[in-house]
Biotite code that builds the C-alpha atoms (Angstrom):
import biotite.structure as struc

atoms = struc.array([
    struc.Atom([17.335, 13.674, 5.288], chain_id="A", res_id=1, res_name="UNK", atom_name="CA", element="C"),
    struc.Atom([15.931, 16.484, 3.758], chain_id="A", res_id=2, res_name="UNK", atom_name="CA", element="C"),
    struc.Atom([13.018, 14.870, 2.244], chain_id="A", res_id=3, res_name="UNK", atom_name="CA", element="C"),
    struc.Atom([11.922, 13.205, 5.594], chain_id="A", res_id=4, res_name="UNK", atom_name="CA", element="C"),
    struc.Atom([12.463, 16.217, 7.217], chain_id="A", res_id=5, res_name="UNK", atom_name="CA", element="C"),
    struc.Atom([10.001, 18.547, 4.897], chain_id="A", res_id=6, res_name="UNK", atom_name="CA", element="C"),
    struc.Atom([7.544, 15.554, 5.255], chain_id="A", res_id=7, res_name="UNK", atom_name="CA", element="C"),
    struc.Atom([7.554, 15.275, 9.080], chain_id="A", res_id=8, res_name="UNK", atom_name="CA", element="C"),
    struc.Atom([6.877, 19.074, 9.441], chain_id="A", res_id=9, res_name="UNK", atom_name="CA", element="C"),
    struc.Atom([3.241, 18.440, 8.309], chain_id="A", res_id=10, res_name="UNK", atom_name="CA", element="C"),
    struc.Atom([0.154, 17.090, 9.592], chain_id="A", res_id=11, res_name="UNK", atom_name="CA", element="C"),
    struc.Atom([-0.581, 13.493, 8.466], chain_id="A", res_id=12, res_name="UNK", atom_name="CA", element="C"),
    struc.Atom([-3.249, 14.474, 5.721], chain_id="A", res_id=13, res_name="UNK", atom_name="CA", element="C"),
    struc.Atom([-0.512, 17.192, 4.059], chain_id="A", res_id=14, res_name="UNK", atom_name="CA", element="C"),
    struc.Atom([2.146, 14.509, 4.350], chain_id="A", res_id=15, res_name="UNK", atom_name="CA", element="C"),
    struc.Atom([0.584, 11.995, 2.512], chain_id="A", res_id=16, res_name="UNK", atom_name="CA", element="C"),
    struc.Atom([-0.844, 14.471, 0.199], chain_id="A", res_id=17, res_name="UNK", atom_name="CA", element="C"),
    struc.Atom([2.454, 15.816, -0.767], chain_id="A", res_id=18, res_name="UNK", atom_name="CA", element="C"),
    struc.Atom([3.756, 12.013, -0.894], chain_id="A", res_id=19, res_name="UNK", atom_name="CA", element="C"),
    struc.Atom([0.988, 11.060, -3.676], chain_id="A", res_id=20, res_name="UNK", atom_name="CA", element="C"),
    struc.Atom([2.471, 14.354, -5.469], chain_id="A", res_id=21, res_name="UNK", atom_name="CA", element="C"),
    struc.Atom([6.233, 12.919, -5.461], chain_id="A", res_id=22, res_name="UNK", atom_name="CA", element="C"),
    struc.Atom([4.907, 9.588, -6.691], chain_id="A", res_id=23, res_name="UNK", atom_name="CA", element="C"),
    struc.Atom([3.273, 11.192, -9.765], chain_id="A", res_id=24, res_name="UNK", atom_name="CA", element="C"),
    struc.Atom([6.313, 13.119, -10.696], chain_id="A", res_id=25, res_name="UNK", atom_name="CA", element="C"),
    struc.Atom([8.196, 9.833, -10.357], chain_id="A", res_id=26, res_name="UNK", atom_name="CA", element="C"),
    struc.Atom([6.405, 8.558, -13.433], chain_id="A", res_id=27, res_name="UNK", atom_name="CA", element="C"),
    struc.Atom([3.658, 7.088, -11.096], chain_id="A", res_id=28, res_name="UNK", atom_name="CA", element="C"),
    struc.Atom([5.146, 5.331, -8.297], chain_id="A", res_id=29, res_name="UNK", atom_name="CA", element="C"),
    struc.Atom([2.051, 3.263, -7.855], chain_id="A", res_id=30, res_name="UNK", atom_name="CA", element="C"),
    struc.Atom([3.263, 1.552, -4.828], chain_id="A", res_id=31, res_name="UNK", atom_name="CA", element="C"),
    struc.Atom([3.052, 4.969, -2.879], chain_id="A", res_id=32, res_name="UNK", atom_name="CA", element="C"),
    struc.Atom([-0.187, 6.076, -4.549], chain_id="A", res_id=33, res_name="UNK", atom_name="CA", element="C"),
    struc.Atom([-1.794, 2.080, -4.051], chain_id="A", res_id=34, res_name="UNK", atom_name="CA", element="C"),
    struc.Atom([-0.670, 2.783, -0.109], chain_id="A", res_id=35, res_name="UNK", atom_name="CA", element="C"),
    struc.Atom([-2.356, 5.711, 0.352], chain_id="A", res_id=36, res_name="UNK", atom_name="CA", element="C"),
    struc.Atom([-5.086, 4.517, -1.281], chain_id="A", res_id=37, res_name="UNK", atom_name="CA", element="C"),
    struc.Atom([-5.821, 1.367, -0.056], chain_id="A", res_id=38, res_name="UNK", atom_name="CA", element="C"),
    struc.Atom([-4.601, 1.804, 3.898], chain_id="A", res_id=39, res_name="UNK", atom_name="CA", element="C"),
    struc.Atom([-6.527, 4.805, 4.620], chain_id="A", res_id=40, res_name="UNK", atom_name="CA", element="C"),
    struc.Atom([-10.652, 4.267, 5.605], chain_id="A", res_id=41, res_name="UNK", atom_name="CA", element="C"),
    struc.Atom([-12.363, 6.180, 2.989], chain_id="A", res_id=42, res_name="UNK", atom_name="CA", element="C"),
    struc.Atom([-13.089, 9.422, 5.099], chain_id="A", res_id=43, res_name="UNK", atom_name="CA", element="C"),
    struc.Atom([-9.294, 9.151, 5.093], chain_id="A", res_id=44, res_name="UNK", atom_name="CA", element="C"),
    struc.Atom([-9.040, 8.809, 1.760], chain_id="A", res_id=45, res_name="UNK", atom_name="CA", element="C"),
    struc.Atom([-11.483, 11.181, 0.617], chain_id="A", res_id=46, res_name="UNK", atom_name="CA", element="C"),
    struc.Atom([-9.358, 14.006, 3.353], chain_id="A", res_id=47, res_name="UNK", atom_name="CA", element="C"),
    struc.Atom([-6.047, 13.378, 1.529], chain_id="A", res_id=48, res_name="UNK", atom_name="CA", element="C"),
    struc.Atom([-7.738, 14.069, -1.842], chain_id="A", res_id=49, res_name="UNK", atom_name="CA", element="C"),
    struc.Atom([-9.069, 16.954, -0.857], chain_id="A", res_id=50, res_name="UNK", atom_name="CA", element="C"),
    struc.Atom([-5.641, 18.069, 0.404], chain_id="A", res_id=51, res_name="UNK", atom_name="CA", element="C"),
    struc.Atom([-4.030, 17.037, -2.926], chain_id="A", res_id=52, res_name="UNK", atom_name="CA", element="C"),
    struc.Atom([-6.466, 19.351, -4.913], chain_id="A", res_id=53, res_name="UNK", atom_name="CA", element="C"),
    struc.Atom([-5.925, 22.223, -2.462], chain_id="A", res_id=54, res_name="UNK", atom_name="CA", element="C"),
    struc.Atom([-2.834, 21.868, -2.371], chain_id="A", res_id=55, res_name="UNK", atom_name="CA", element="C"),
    struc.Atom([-1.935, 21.083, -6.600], chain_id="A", res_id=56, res_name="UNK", atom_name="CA", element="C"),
    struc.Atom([-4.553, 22.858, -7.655], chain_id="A", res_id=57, res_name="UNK", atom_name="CA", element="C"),
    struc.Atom([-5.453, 19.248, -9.718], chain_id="A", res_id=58, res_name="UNK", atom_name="CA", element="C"),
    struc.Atom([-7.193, 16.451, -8.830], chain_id="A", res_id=59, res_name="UNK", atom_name="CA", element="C"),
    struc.Atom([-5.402, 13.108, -7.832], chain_id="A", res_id=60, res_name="UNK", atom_name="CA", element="C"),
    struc.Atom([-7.515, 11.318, -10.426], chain_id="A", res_id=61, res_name="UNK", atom_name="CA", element="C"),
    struc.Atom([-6.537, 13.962, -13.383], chain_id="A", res_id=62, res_name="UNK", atom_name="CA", element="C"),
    struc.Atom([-2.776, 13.047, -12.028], chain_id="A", res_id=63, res_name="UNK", atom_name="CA", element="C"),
    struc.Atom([-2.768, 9.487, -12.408], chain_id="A", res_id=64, res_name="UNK", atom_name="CA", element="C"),
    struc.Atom([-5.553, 8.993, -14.921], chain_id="A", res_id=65, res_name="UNK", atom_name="CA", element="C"),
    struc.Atom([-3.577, 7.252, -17.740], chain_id="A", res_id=66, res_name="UNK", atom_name="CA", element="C"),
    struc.Atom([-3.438, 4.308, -15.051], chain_id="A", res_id=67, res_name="UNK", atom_name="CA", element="C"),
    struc.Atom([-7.086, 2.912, -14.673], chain_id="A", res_id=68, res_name="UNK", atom_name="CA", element="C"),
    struc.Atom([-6.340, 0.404, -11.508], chain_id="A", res_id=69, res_name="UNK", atom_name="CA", element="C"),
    struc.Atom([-5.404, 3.576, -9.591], chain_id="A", res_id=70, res_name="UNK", atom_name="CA", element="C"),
    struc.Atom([-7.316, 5.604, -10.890], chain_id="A", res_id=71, res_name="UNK", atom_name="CA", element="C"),
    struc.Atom([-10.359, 3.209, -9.616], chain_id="A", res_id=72, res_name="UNK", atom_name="CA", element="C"),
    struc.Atom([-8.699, 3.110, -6.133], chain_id="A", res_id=73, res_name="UNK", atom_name="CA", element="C"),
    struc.Atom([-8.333, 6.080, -5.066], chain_id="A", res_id=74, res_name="UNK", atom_name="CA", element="C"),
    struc.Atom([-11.539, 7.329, -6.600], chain_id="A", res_id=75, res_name="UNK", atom_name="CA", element="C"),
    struc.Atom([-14.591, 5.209, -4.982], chain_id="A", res_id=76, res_name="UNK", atom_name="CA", element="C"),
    struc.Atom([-15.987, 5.241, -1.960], chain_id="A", res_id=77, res_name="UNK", atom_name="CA", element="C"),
    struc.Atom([-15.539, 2.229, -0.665], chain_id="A", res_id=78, res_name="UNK", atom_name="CA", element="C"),
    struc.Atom([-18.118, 0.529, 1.984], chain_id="A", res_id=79, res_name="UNK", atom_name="CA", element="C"),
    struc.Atom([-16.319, 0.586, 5.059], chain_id="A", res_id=80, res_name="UNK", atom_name="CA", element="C"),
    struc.Atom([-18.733, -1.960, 7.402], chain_id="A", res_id=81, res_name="UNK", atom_name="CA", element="C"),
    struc.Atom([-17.919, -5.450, 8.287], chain_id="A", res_id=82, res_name="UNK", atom_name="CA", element="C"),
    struc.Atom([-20.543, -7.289, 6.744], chain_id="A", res_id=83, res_name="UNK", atom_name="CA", element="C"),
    struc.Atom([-20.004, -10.147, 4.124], chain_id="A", res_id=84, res_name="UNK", atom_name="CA", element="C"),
    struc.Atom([-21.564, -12.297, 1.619], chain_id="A", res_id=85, res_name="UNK", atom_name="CA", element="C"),
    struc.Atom([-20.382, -15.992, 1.242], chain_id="A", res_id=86, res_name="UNK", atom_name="CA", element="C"),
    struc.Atom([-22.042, -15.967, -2.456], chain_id="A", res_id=87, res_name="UNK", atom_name="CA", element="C"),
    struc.Atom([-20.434, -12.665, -3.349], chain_id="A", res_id=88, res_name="UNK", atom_name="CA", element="C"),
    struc.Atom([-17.141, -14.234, -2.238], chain_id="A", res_id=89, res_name="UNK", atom_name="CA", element="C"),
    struc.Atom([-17.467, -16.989, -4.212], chain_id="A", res_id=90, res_name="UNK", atom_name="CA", element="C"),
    struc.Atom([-18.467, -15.909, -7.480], chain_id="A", res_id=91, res_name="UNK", atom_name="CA", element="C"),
    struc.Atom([-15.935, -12.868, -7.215], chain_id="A", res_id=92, res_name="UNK", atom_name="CA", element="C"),
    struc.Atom([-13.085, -15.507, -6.360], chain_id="A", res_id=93, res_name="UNK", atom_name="CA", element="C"),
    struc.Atom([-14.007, -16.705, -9.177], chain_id="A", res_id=94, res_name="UNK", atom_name="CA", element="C"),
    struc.Atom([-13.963, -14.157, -11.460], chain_id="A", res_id=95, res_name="UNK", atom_name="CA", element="C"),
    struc.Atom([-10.407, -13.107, -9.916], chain_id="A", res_id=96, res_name="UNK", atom_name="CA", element="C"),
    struc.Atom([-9.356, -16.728, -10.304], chain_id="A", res_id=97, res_name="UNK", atom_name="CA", element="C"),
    struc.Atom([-10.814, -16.842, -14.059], chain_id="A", res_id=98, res_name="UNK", atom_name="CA", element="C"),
    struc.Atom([-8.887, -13.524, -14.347], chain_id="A", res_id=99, res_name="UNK", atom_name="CA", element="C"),
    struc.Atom([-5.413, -14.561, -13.293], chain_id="A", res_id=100, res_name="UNK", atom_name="CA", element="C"),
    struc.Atom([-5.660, -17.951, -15.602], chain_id="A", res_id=101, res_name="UNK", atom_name="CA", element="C"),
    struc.Atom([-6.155, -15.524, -18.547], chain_id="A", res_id=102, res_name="UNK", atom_name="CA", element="C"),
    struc.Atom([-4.024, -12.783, -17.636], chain_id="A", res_id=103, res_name="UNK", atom_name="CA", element="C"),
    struc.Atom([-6.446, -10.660, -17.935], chain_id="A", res_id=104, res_name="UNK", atom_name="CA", element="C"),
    struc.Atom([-5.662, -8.525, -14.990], chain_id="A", res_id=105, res_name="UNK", atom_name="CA", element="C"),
    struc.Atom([-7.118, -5.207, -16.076], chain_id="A", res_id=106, res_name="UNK", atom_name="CA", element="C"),
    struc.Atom([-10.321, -6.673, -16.686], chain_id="A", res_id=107, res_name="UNK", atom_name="CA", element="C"),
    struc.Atom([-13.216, -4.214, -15.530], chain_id="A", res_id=108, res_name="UNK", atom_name="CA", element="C"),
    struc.Atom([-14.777, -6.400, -13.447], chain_id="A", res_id=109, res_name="UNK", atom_name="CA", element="C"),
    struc.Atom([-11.527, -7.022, -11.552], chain_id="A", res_id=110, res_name="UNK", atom_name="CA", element="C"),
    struc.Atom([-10.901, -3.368, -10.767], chain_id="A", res_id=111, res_name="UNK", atom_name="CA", element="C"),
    struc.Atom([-14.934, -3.290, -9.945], chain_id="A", res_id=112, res_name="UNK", atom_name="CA", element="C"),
    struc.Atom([-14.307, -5.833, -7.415], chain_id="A", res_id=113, res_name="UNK", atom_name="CA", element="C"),
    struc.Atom([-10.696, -4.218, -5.722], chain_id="A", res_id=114, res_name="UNK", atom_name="CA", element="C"),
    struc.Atom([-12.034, -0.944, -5.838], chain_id="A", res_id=115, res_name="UNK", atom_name="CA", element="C"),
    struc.Atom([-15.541, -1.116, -4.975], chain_id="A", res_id=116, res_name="UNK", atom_name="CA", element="C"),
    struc.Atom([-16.157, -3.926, -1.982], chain_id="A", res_id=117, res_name="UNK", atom_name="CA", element="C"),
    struc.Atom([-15.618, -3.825, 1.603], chain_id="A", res_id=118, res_name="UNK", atom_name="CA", element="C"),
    struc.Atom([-12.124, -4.701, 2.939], chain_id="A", res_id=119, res_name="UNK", atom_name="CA", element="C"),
    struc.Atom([-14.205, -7.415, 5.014], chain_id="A", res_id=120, res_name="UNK", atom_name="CA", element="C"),
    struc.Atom([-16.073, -8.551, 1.785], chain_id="A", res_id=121, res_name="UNK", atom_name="CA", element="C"),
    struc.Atom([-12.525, -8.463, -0.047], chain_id="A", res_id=122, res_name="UNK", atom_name="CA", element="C"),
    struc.Atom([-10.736, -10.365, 3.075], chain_id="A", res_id=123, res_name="UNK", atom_name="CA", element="C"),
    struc.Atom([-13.384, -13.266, 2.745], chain_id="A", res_id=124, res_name="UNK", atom_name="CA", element="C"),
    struc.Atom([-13.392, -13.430, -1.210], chain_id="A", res_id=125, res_name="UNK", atom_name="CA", element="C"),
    struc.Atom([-9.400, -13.503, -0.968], chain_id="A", res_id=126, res_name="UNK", atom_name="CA", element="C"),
    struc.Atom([-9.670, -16.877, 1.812], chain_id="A", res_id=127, res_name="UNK", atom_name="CA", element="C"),
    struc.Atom([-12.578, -17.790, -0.273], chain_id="A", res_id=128, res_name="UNK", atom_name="CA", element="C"),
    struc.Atom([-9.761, -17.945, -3.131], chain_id="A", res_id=129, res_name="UNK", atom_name="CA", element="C"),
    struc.Atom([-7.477, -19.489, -1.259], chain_id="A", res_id=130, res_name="UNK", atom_name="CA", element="C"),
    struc.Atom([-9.855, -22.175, 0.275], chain_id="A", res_id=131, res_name="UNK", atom_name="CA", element="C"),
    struc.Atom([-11.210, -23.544, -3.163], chain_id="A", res_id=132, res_name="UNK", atom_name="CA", element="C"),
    struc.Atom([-8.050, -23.370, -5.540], chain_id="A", res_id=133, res_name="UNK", atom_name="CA", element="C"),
    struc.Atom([-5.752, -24.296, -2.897], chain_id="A", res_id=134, res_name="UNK", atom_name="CA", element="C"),
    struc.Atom([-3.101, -20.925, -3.483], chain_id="A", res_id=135, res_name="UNK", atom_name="CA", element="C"),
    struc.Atom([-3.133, -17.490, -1.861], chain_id="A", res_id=136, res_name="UNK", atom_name="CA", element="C"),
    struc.Atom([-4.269, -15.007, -4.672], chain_id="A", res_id=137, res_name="UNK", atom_name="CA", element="C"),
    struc.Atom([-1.010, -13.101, -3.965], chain_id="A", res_id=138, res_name="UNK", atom_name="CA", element="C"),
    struc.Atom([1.003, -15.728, -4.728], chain_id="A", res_id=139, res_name="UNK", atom_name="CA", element="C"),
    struc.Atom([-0.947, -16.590, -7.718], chain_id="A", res_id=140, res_name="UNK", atom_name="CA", element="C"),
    struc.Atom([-0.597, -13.524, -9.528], chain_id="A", res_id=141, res_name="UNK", atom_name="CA", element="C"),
    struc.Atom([2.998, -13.680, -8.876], chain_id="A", res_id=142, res_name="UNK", atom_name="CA", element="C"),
    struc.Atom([3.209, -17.512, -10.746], chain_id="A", res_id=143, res_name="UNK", atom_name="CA", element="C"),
    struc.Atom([0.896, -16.225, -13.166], chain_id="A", res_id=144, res_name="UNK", atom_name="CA", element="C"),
    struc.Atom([2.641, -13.124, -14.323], chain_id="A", res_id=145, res_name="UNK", atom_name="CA", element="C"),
    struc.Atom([5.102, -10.566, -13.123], chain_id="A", res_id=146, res_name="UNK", atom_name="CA", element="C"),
    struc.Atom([3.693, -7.883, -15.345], chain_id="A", res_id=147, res_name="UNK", atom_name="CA", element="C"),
    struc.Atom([3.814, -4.465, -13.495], chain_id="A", res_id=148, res_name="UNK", atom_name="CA", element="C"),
    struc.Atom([-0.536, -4.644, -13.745], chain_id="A", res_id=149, res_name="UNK", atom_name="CA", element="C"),
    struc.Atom([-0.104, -7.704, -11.602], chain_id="A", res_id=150, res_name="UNK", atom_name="CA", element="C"),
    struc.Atom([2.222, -6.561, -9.628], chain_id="A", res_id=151, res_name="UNK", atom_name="CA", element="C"),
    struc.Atom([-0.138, -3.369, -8.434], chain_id="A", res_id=152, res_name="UNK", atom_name="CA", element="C"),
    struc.Atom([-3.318, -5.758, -8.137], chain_id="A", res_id=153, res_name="UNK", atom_name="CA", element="C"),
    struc.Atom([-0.442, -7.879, -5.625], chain_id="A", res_id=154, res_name="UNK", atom_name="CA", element="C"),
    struc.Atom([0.590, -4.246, -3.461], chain_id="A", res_id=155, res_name="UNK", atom_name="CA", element="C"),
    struc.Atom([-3.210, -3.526, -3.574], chain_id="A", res_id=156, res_name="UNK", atom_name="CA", element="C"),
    struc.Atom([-4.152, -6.387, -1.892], chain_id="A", res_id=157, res_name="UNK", atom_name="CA", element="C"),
    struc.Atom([-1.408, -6.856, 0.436], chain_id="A", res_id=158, res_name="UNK", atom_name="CA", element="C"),
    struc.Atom([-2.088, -3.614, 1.814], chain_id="A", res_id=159, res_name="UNK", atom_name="CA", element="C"),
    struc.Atom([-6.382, -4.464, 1.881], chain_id="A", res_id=160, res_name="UNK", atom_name="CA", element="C"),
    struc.Atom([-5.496, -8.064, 3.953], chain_id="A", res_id=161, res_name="UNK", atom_name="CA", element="C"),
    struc.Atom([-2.780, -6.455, 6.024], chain_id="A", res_id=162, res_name="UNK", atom_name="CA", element="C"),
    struc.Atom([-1.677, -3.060, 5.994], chain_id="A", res_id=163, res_name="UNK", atom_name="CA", element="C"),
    struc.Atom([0.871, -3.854, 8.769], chain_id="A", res_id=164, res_name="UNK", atom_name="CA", element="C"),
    struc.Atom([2.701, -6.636, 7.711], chain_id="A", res_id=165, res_name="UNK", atom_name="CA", element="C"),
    struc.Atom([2.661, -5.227, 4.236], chain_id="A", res_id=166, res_name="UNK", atom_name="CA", element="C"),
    struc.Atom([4.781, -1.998, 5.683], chain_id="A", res_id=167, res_name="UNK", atom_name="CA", element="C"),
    struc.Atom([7.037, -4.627, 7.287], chain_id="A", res_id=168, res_name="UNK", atom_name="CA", element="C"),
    struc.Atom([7.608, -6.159, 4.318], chain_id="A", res_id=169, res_name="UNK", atom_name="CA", element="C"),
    struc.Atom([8.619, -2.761, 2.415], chain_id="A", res_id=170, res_name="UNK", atom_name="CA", element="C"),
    struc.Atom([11.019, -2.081, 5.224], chain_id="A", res_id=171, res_name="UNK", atom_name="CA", element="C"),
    struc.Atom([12.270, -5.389, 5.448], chain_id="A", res_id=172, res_name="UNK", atom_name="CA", element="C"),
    struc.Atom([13.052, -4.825, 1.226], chain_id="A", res_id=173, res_name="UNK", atom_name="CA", element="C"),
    struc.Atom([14.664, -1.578, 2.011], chain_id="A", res_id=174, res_name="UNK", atom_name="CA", element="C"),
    struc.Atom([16.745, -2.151, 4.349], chain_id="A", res_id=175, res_name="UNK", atom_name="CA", element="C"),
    struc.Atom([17.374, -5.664, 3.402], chain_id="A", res_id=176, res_name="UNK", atom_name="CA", element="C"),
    struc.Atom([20.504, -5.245, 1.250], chain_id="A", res_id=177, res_name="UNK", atom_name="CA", element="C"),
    struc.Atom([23.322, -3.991, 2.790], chain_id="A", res_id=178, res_name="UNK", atom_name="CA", element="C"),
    struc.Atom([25.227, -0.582, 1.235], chain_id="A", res_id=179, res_name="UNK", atom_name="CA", element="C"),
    struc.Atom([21.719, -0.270, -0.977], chain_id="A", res_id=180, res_name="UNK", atom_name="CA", element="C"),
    struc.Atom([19.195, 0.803, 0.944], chain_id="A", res_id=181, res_name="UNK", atom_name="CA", element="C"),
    struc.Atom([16.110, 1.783, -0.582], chain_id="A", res_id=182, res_name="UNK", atom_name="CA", element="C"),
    struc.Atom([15.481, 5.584, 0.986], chain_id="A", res_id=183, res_name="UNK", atom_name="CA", element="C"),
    struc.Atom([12.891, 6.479, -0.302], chain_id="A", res_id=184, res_name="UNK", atom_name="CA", element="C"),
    struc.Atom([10.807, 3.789, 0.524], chain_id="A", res_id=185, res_name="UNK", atom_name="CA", element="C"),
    struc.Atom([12.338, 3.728, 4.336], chain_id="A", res_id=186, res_name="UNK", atom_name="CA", element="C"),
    struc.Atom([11.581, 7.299, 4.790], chain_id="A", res_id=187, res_name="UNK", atom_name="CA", element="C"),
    struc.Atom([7.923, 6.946, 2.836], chain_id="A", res_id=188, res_name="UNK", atom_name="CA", element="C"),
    struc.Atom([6.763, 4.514, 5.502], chain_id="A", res_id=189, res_name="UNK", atom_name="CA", element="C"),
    struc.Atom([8.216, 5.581, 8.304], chain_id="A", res_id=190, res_name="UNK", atom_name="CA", element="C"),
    struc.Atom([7.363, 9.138, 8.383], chain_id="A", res_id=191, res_name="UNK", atom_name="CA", element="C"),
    struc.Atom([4.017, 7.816, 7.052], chain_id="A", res_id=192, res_name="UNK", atom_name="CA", element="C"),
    struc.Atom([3.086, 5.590, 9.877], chain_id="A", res_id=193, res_name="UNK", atom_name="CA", element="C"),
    struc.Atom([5.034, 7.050, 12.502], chain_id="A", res_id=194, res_name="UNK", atom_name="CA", element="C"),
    struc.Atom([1.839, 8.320, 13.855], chain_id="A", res_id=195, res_name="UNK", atom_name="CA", element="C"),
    struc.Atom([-0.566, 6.129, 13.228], chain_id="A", res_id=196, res_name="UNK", atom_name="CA", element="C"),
    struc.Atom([0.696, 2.211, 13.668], chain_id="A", res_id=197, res_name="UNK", atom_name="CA", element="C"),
    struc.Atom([4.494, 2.219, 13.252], chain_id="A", res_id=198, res_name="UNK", atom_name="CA", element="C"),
    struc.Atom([4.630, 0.054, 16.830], chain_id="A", res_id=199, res_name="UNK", atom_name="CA", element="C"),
    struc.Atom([2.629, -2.672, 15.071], chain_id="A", res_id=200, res_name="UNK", atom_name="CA", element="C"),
    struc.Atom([5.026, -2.630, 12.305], chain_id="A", res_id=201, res_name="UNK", atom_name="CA", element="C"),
    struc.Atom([7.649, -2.670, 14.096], chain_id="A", res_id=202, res_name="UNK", atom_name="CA", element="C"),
    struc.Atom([6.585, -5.825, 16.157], chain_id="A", res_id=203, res_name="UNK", atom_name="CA", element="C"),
    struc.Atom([6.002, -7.675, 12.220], chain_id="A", res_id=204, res_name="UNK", atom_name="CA", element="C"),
    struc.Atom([9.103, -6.316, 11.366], chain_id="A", res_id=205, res_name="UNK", atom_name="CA", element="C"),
    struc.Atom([10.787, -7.862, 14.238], chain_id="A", res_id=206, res_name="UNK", atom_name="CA", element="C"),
    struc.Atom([8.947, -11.340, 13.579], chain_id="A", res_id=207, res_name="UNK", atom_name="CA", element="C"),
    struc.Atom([9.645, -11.409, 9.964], chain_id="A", res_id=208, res_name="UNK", atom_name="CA", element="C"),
    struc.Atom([13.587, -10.514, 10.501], chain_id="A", res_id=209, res_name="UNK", atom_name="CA", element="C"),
    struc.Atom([14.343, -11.352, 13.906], chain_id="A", res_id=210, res_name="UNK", atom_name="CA", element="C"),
    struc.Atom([15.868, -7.902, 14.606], chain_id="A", res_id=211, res_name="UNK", atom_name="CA", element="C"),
    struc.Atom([14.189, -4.441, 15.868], chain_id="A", res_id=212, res_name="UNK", atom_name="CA", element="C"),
    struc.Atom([13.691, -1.772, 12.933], chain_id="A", res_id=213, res_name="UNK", atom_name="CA", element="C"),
    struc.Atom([15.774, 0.374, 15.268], chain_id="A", res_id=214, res_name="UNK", atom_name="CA", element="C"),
    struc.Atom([19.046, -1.919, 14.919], chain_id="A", res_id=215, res_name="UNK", atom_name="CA", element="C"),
    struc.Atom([17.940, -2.383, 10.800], chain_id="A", res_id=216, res_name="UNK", atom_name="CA", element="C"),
    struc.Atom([17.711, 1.314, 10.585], chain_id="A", res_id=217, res_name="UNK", atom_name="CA", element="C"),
    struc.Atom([20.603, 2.352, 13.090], chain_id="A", res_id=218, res_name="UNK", atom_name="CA", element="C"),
    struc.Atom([23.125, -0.128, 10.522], chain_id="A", res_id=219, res_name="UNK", atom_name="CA", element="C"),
    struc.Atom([21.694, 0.915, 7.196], chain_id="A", res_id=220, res_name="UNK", atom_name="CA", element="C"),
    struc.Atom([21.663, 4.597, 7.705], chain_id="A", res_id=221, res_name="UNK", atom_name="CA", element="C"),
    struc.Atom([23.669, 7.715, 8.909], chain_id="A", res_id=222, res_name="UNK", atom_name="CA", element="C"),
    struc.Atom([24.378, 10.491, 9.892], chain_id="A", res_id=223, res_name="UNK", atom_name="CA", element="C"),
    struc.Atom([21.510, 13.124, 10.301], chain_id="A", res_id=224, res_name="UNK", atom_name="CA", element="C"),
    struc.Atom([19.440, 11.285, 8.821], chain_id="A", res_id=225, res_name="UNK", atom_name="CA", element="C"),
    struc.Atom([20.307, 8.150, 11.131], chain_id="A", res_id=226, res_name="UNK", atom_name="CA", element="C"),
    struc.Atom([19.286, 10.261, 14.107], chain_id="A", res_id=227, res_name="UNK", atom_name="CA", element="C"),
    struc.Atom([15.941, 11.495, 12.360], chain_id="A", res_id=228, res_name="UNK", atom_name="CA", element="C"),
    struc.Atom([14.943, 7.933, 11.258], chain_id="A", res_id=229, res_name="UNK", atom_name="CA", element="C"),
    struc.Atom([15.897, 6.445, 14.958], chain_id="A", res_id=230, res_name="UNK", atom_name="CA", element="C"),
    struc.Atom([14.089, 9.575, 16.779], chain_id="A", res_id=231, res_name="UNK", atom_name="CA", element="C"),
    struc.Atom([10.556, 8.268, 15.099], chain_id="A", res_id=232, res_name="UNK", atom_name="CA", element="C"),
    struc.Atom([11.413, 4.964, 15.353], chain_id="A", res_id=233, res_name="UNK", atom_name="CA", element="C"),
    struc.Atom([11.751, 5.703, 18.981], chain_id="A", res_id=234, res_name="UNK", atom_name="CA", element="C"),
    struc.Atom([12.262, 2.352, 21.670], chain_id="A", res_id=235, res_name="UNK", atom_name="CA", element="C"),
])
């Protein structure tokens, strides 16, 4: 309760901020640093960053620099228009496919091509993928390999293709076991999204599990921090 509380008494850009902070001290949680990264338009991006060097007195970069996919992420300014490029698409599904066969997942030109393109370049190289090898590139890097590298390239694009039903998802994993739920991550994208696209989520939650994120959350938590939880929630 306590931690959700802190968070929600900032603006967004301090919250998330102060969320890429906790992840670093947690021996990278690149999940939370990939989120903020890859959900946020770059002028969102570049905002948070700022905050985080304000803030920390240390740049986000300098924090997470022994990890080259994130580093990469969060540090490019990424073309935000909706143009595309059927050629680029192929060739770069290509070299991602290439990629995956070798598991050679930290190859430079890999991160070049996450880091770098358009989400709308990225969204038509990923069907692009699918299209000509006949398998989603998320699902292929989980057949591949479950080693953490791919497992970050997997959260990275999940949240590029669909932010929303990627936060689902994580909710959907932490509240999904009963008498284990997964706080942190609950009160990470709830507080996170609460002001921003939480309804949406909440309607893929609801399609993925059949019941509202209110009930989920109402069961799995209590207390004070039950009532904080189903106050952003909200109807």
């Amino acid at each position: 309760l306590k931690r959700a509380v802190y968070l929600w008494i900032f603006d967004p850009v301090e919250r998330e901020a102060i969320i890429a902070n906790i992840a670093v001290k947690k021996n990278i949680d690149y999940q939370a640093i990939i989120e903020i990264a890859c959900v946020n338009s770059p002028k969102e991006l570049l905002v948070v960053k700022e905050e985080y060097h304000a803030r920390y007195k240390r740049s986000l970069e300098e924090d997470i620099a022994v990890h080259t996919l994130l580093v990469s992420l969060v540090s490019t300014y990424r073309y935000d228009g909706d143009e595309t490029d059927t050629g680029v698409a192929r060739l770069e599904a290509k070299t991602l496919h290439d990629a995956i066969k070798s598991q050679t997942f930290n190859h430079s030109e890999v991160i070049r091509i996450l880091s770098t393109r358009s989400t709308a370049q990225l969204c038509a190289t990923f069907n692009y993928y699918k299209d000509e090898y006949g398998i989603p590139i998320t699902k292929a890097l989980t057949t591949e390999s479950p080693n953490e590298f791919a497992l970050a390239l997997r959260v990275a694009i999940r949240c590029i293709v669909s932010p929303q039903k990627y936060f689902a998802k994580v909710l959907q994993n932490a509240v999904g076991k009963a008498g284990s739920t997964d706080e942190d991550a609950l009160t990470r994208v709830i507080v996170m999204r609460a002001e921003k696209d939480l309804k949406v989520i909440k309607e893929m939650f609801h399609k993925r599990t059949n019941a509202t994120l209110k009930r989920a959350v109402g069961t799995e938590t209590s207390g004070h921090y039950n009532s904080f939880l189903l106050a952003l929630v909200g109807n």
